[in-house]
C-alpha positions in Angstrom: 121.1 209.0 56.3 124.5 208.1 57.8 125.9 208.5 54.0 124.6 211.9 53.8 127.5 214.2 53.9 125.3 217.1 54.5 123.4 215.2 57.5 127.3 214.3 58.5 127.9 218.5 58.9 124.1 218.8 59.9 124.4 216.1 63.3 128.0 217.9 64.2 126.2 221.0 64.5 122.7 219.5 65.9 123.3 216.1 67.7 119.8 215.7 68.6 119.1 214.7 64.5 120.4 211.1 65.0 117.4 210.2 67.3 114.4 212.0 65.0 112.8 210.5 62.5 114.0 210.6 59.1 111.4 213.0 57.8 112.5 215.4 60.9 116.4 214.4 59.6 115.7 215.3 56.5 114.2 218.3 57.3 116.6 219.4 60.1 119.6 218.8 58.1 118.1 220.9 55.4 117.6 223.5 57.5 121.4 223.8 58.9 122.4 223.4 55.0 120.4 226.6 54.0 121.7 228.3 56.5 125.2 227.5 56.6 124.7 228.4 53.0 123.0 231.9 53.5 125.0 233.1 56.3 128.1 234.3 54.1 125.7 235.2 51.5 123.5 237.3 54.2 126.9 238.7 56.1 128.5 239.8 52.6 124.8 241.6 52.0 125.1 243.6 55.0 128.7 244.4 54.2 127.6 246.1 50.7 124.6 247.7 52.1 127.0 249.1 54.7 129.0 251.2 52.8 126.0 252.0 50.3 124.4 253.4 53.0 124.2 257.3 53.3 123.9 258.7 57.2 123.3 261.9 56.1 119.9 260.7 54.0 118.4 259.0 57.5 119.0 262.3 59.2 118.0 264.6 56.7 115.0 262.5 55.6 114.2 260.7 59.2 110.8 261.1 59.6 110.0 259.7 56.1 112.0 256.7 56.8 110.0 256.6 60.2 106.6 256.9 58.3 107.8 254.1 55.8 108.8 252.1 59.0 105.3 252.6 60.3 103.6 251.2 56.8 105.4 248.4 56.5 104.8 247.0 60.0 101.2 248.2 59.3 100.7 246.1 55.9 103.0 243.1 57.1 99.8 242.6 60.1 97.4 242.7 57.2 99.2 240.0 54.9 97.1 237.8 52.9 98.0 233.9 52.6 97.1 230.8 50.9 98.2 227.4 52.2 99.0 224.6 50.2 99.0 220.3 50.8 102.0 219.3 49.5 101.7 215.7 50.2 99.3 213.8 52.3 99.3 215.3 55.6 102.0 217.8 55.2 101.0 221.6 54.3 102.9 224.5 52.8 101.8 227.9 53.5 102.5 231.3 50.9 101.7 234.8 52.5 102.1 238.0 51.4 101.7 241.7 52.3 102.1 245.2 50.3 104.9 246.0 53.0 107.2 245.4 50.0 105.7 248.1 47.7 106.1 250.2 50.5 109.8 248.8 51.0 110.3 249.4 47.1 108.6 252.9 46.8 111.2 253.6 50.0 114.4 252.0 47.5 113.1 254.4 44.6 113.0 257.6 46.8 115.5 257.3 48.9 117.8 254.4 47.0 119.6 251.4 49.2 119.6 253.1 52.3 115.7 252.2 52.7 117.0 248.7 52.4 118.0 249.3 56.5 114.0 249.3 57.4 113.7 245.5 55.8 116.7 244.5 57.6 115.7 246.1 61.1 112.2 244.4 60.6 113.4 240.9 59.7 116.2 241.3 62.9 113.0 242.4 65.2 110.9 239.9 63.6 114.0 237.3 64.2 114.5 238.0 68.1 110.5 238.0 68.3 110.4 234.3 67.3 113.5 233.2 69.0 112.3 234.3 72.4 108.7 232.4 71.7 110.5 228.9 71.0 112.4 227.1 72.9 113.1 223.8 70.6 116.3 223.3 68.5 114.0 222.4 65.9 111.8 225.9 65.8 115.3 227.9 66.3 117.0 226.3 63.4 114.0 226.8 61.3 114.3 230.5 62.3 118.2 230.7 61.3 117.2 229.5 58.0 114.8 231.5 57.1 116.5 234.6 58.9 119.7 234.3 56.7 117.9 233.4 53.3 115.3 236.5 53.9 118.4 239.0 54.4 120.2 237.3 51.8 117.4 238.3 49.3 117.0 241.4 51.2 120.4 242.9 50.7 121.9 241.3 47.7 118.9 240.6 45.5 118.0 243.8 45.8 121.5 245.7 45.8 122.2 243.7 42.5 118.9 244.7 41.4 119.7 248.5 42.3 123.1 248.2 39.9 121.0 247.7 36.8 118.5 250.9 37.7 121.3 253.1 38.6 122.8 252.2 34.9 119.7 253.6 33.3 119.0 256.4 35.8 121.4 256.6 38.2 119.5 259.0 40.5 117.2 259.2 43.8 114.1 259.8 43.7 112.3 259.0 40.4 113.2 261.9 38.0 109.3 261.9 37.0 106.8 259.5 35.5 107.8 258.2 32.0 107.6 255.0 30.1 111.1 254.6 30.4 111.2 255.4 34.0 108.3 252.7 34.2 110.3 249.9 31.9 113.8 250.4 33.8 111.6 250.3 37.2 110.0 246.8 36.1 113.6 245.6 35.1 114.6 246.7 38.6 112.0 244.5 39.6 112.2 241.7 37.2 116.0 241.5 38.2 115.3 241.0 42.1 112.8 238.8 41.4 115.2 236.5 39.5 117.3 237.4 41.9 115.0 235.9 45.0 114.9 232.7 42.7 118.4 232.3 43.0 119.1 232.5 46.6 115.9 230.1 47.2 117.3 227.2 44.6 119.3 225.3 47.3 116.4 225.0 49.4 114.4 224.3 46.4 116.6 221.8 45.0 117.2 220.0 48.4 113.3 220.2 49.1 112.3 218.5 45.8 114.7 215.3 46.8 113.2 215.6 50.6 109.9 215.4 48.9 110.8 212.3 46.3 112.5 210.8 48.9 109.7 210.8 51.6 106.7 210.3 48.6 108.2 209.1 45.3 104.8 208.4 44.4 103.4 212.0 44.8 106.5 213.5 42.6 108.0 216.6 43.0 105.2 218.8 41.3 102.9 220.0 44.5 106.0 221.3 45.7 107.4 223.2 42.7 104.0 224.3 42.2 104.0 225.2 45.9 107.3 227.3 46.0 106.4 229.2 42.7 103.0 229.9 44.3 105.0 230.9 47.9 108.1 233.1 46.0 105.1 234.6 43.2 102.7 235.8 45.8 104.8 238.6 47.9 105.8 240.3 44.1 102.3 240.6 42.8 102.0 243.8 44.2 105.5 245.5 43.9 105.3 246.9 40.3 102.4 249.7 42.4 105.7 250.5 44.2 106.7 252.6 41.1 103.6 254.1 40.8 103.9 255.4 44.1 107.5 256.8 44.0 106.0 258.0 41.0 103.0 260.2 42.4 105.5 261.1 45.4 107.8 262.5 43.1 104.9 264.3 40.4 101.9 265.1 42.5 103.2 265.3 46.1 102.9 263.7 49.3 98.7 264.0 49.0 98.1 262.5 46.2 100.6 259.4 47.5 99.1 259.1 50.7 95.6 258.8 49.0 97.0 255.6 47.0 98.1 254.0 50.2 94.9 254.3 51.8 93.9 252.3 49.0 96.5 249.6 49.4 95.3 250.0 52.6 91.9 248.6 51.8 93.2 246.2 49.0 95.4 244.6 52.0 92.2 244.4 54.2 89.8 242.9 51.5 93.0 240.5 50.5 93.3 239.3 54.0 89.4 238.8 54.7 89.4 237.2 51.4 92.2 234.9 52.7 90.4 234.0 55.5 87.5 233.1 53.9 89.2 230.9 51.0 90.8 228.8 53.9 88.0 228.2 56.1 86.0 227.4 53.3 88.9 225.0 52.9 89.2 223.8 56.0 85.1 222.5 56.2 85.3 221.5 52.6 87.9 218.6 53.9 86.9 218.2 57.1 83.5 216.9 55.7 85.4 215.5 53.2 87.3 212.9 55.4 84.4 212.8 58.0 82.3 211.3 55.2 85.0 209.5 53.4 86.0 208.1 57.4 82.6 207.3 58.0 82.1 204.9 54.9 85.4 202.9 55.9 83.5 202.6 59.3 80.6 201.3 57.9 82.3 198.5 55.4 85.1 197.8 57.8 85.1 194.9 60.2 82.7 195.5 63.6 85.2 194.4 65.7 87.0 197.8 64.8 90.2 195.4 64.7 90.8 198.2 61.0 89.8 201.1 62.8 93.2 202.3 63.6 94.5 201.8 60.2 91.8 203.9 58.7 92.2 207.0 61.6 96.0 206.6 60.2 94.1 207.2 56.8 92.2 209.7 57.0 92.8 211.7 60.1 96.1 213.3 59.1 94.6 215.3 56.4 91.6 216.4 58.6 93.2 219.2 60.0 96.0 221.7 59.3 97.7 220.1 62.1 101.7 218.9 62.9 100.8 216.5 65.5 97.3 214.4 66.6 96.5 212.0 68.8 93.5 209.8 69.5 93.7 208.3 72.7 91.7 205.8 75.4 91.7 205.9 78.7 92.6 202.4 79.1 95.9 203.7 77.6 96.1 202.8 74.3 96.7 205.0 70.8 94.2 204.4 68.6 96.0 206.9 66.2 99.2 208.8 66.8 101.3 211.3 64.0 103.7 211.3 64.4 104.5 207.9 65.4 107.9 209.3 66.9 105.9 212.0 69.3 106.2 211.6 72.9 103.0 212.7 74.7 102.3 212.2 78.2 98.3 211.8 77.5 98.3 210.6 81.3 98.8 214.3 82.6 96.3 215.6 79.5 94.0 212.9 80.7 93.4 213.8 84.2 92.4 217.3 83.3 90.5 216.7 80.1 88.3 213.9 81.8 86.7 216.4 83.8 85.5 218.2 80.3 82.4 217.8 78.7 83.2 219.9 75.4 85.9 221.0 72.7 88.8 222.9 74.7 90.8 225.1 72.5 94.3 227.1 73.7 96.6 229.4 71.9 100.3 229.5 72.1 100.4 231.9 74.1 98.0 230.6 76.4 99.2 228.3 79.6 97.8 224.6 79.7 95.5 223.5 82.9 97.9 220.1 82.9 101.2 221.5 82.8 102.9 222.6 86.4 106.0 224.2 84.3 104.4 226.0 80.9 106.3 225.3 77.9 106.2 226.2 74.4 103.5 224.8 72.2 101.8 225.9 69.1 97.6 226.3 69.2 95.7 222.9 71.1 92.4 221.7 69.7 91.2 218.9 72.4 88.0 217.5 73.2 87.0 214.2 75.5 85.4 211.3 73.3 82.2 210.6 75.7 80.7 207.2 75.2 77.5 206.4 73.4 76.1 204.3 76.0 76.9 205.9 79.7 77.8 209.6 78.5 81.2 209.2 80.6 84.4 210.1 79.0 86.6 207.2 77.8 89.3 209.2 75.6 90.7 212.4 74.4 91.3 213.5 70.3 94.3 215.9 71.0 95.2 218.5 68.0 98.3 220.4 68.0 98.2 222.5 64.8 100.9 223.8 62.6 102.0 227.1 62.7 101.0 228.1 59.0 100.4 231.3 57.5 97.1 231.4 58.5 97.2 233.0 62.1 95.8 231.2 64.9 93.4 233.3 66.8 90.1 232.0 69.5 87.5 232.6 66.4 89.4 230.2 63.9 90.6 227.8 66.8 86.7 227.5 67.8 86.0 227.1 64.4 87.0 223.6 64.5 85.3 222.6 66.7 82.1 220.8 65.1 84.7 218.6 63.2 86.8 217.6 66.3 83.4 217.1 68.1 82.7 214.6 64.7 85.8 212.9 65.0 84.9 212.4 68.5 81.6 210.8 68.2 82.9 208.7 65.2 85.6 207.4 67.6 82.8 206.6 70.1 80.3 205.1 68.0 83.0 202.8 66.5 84.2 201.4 70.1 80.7 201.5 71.1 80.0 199.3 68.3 82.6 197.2 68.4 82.2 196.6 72.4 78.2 195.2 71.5 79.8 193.1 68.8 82.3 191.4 71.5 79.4 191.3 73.6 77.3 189.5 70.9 79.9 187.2 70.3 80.4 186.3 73.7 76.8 186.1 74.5 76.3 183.6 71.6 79.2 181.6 72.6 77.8 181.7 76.1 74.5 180.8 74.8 76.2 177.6 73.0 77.5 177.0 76.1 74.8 177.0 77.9 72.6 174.8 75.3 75.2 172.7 74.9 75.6 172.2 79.0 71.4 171.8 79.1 72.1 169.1 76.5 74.5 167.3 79.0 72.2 168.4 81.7 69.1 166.4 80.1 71.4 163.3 79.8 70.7 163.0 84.1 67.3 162.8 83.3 65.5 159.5 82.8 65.6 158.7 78.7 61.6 157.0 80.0 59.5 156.5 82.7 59.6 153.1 83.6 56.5 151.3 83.3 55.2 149.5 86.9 52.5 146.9 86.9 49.7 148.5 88.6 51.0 152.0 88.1 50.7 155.0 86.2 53.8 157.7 86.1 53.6 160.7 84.5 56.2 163.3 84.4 57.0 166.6 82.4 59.7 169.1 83.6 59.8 172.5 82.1 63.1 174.6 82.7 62.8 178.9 82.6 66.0 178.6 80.7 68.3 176.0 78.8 69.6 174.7 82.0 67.5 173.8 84.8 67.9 173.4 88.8 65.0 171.1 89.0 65.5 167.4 88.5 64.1 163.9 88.9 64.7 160.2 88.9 63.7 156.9 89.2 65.6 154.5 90.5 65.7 150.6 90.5 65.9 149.1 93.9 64.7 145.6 93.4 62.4 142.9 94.8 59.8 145.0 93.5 61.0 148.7 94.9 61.8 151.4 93.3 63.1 155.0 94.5 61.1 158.5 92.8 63.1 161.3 93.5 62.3 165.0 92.9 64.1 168.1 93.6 65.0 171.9 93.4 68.2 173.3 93.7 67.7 177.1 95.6 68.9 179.0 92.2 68.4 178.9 88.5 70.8 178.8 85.4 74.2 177.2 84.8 75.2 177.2 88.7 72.1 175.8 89.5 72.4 172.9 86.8 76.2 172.2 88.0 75.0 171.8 91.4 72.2 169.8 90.4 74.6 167.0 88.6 76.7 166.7 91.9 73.6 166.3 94.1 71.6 164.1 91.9 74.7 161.7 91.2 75.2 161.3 95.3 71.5 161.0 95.7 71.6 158.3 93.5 74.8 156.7 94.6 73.8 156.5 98.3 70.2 155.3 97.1 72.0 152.2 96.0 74.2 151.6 98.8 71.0 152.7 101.9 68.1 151.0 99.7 66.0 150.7 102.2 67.1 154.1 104.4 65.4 157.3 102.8 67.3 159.1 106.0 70.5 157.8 105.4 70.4 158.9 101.8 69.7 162.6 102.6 72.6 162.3 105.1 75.5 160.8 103.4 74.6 163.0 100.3 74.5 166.1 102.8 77.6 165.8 104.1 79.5 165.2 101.0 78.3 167.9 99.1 79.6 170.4 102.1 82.5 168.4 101.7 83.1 168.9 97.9 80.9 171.6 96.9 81.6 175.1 99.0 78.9 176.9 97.5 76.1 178.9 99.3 73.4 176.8 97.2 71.3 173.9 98.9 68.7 171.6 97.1 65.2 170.7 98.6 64.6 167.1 97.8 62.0 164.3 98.5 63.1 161.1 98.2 60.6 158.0 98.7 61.2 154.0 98.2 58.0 152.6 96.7 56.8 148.9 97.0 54.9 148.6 94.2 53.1 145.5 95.3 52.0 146.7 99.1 51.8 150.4 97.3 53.8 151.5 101.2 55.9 154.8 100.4 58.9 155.1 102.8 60.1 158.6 102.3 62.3 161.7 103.8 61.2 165.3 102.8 64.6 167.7 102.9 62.4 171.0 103.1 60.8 170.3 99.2 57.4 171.5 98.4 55.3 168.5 99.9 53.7 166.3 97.6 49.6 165.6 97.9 48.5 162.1 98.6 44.9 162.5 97.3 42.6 159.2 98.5 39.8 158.4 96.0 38.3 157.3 99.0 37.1 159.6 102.3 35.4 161.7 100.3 38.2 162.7 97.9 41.1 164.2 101.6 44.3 165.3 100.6 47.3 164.5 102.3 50.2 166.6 102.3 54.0 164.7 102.7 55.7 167.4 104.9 59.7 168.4 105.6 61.0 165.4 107.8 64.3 167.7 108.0 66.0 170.6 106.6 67.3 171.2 102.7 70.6 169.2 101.8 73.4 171.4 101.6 73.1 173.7 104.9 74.0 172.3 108.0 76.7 169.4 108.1 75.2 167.9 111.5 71.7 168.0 110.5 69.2 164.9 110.5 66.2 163.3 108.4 63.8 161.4 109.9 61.9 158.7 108.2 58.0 158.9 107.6 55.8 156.4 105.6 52.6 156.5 104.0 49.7 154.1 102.1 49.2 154.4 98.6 45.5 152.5 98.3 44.3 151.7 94.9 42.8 154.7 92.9 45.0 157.1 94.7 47.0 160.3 92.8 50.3 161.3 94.5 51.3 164.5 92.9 55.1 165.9 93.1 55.9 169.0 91.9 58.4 171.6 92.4 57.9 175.9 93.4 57.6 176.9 89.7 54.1 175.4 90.0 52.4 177.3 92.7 54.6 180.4 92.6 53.9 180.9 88.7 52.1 184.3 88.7 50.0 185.9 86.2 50.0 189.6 84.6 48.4 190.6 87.8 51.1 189.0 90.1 48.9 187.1 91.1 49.9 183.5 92.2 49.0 180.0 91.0 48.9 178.2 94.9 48.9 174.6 95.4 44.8 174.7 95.4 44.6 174.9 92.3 46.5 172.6 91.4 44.6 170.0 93.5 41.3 171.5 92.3 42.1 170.5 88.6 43.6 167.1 90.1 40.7 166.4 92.2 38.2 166.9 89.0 40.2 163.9 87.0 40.4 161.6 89.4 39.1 159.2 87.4 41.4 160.1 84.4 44.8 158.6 83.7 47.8 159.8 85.6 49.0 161.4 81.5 45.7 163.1 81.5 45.5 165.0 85.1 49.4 166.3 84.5 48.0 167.3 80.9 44.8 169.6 82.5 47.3 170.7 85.6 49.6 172.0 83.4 47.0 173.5 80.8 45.1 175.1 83.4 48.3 176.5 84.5 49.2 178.1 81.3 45.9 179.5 81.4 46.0 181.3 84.5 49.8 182.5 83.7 49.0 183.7 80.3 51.7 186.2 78.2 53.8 186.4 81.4 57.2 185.1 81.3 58.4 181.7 83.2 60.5 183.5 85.5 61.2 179.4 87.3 61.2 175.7 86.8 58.4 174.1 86.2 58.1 169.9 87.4 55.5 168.3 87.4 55.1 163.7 88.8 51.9 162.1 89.2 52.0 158.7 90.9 48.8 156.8 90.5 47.8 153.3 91.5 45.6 151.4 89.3 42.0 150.8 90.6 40.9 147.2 90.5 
């Protein structure tokens, strides 16, 4: 743009141009061209109209001018409009009113001194719109179109007026001819050629704006566009003969019955206006709701494309100059333009407290703003989200100024597609939040199956096999990482340690504070062979050393001679394993705590107990999944059960009572869900 030598004139006159955009340069600069074009044009207009003005006319004739006055402001509130996309997400608006037949009837009654109620109107009209904006931007739009609408008001028509006083030469219409009629069309015909004169430069300078900003779309929406927005305010003026005509033949009655009928064309045209553009509106809204819905569907579900295809299709949604689609974590999902400074922070404080579509007119003050500024019509709503109804953005719509007025019916109008727009937004984070969650559940998963692969790798690959022994051993975990363990461990001369434990937790905490305890168990096993106690205390205090964790691990830990069939043991508060005799009628024994669980009290102390294992005998370990499984009743398994079903296969193989311990606990459980770890060691001497 710096090579522009009209944005060089434009940015001396408006400084602010050099940090816009270059759409808003190229728009801004066009705007100071016009009117530094116009404003000779416009001030030589008033000059002519000035002296070919009659003061005697207006006083003589005042309360016709007056009543003229009064139409025109009447029809100019009852304009019809049509708006116009000129490019992706940039609309032109037309309107139109019969204020000019009126204006025209005044100019064929009462000749250019009528011309003085268009200029007063356009100078009210002017002031009006200056005092409502406060932007350079809006006032320079004004200028423009101030100077090129009394350019065409005073010298398109005053060259018009030098062709009809040629042919007639007198005020008003001398009567109702064919050749009055032709040379008032050629009146016409001439202003209107006229009007396209004074536009071109803005024509001209528009068609490279638009090739410049969307070579692909070309230049013919817009000529189509300005010959649509020039075309539609002269439909009506060749009635503006017709009525100077009647005035002139058939008397004030007659004219005052035709503009009651313009009166009702104007009210039909606008109603028909209205509903040509909301029908409009919908037909795109569920247009690019549908067409925004389908990219959804085939885009990625990590929503990684979702802000591209907002950028798509959002723009065009609404008649709007500026959107945004915000989170309240800060971010943009979608922002036009990309140049707009918004403090959503301020927005977002008041609009989080909304459960609906909020909708505000210009005029209206905003809840969020301490000092009220100028804005155009606000369309806002909160997106809520799908899974905890609590809001977790805002779709903020600022909408153009178009033709079309703004008023609470056509603002709430929207509202259904904004609310759309919303719930798309929602569903798509919403959706793309369970995907992440997925994802990081499955790697989580494969963590975790992974880890219970590494976990199993502790376990014993095989039970060792003992001359005179049986060992039998299954251990079921609730989930793919277990807190229960065991181990065997070779001693020597004949000895040999069986551990079993239960770490107080489940799941991958549980299975990293199993590793550490089972490797010191283990460790000090070797090095205090013969001490069950000192195992339990050296393992104790070095896991409060290394570990800092609030989890502890019950453990029993007993040294078996496999030829005298003595068990030395310690019990660290584990479940105690049943020593059940084949002799003395079948007793039970139970291997009670000989301290506390490792892990709780540095200073605490095992003692030492020992027991006989005669031949025939069944020494069951087990962990708390066993007796605390519950059925659909919640009712629990208990330990007697278990030594019931043990007690009936006595004289069954140590494989063989685990197998009906563990059936009849499946039995009893049923379609209830393992909720803990299941082991399960039977120790059985070999009769005789």
């Amino acid at each position: 743009m710096n090579s522009n030598p009209f944005y060089s004139i434009a940015r001396k006159l408006w400084s602010e141009l050099e940090t816009m955009s270059l759409q808003n340069q190229l728009v801004g600069t066009g705007d100071v061209l016009i009117f530094l074009i116009n404003l000779p044009l416009a001030a030589a207009g008033i000059i002519w109209l000035y002296f070919s003005t009659s003061l005697s006319l207006i006083v003589d004739y005042w309360p016709v001018f007056l009543f003229l006055a009064a139409l025109m402001v009447i029809f100019q509130q009852l304009n019809y409009f049509i708006i116009f996309e000129i490019r992706k997400d940039r609309y032109g608006s037309a309107d139109g009113s019969l204020a000019g037949v009126i204006q025209w009837a005044g100019i064929f009654l009462l000749g250019p001194t009528a011309l003085w109620l268009s200029v007063i109107n356009q100078l009210v009209r002017f002031g009006i719109t200056w005092r409502r904006t406060s932007s350079k931007a809006a006032h320079w739009s004004s200028l423009r179109n101030f100077t090129v609408e009394l350019a065409v008001t005073t010298v398109a028509s005053l060259v018009a007026l030098i062709f009809y006083q040629n042919w007639i030469g007198v005020y008003p219409f001398p009567e109702m001819t064919i050749a009055t009629v032709l040379v008032g069309l050629g009146t016409l015909t001439i202003y209107i050629g006229m009007v396209l004169l004074i536009w071109s430069v803005y024509i001209a300078y528009s068609a490279w704006v638009q090739n410049k900003l969307a070579q692909q779309a070309g230049v013919a929406p817009l000529f189509r566009f300005m010959l649509l927005a020039l075309g539609l305010p002269f439909l009506a003026l060749p009635f503006a003969i017709l009525l100077a005509g009647l005035y002139v033949q058939d008397g004030f009655s007659l004219f005052l019955f035709l503009i009651f009928g313009l009166l009702l064309v104007a009210i039909l045209a606008r109603r028909l206006s209205w509903a040509v553009e909301n029908s409009r509106q919908k037909s795109r809204q569920l247009e690019q709701l549908e067409q925004l819905g389908r990219e959804i569907l085939s885009s990625p579900p990590d929503g990684s494309k979702f802000p591209d295809i907002l950028s798509e299709h959002v723009p065009t949604m609404f008649p709007s100059g500026r959107v945004a689609v915000w989170l309240s974590s800060g971010k943009f999902l979608h922002k036009h333009p990309e140049d707009w400074e918004i403090d959503m922070e301020s927005i977002w404080q008041w609009v989080s407290q909304q459960n609906n579509a909020s909708a505000f007119l210009s005029k209206e003050n905003l809840p969020w703003q301490q000092v009220q500024r100028d804005h155009n019509p606000i369309v806002l709503t909160p997106i809520i989200d799908s899974a905890d109804f609590s809001p977790v953005g805002c779709v903020f719509i600022e909408l153009r100024s178009l033709a079309q007025p703004w008023d609470r019916d056509t603002l709430t109008s929207l509202f259904p597609a904004v609310h759309s727009l919303a719930d798309q937004v929602a569903s798509t984070l919403h959706r793309s939040q369970v995907y992440q969650e997925t994802l990081e559940y499955q790697a989580a998963m494969q963590e975790l199956e992974f880890a219970g692969r590494i976990q199993a790798g502790f376990l014993p690959s095989e039970v060792p096999i003992l001359a005179g022994w049986e060992l039998a051993v299954t251990l079921l975990p609730a989930r793919l990482t277990s807190g229960d363990y065991f181990d065997f461990i070779s001693l020597g001369e004949g000895r040999i340690g069986i551990l079993i434990a239960d770490v107080a937790d489940k799941g991958l905490g549980a299975a990293l504070y199993m590793a550490i305890s089972r490797t010191l168990i283990r460790t000090y096993a070797l090095e205090f062979d013969t001490q069950p106690d000192l195992v339990c205390f050296s393992a104790n205090e070095r896991i409060l050393q290394d570990a800092r964790t609030n989890l502890f691990v019950t453990c029993f830990y007993g040294i078996l001679d496999q030829s005298t069939g003595m068990l030395t043991y310690c019990n660290a508060g584990h479940n105690p394993p049943f020593l059940m005799s084949s002799r003395n009628g079948g007793s039970v024994q139970p291997l009670t705590a000989t301290g506390m669980p490792i892990g709780v009290d540095e200073e605490a102390y095992w003692s030492t107990a020992t027991v006989q294992i005669e031949t025939g005998d069944v020494l069951l370990f087990y962990t708390d999944g066993i007796p605390d499984a519950q059925n659909g009743e919640s009712m629990f398994f208990k330990e007697w059960r278990m030594i019931d079903v043990a007690r009936a296969r006595m004289d069954s193989s140590a494989h063989e009572i685990q197998g009906s311990i563990l059936e009849a606990l499946t039995t009893f459980v049923g379609d209830a869900p393992q909720f803990d770890d299941i082991t399960l060691l039977v120790v059985m001497r070999e009769r005789e």
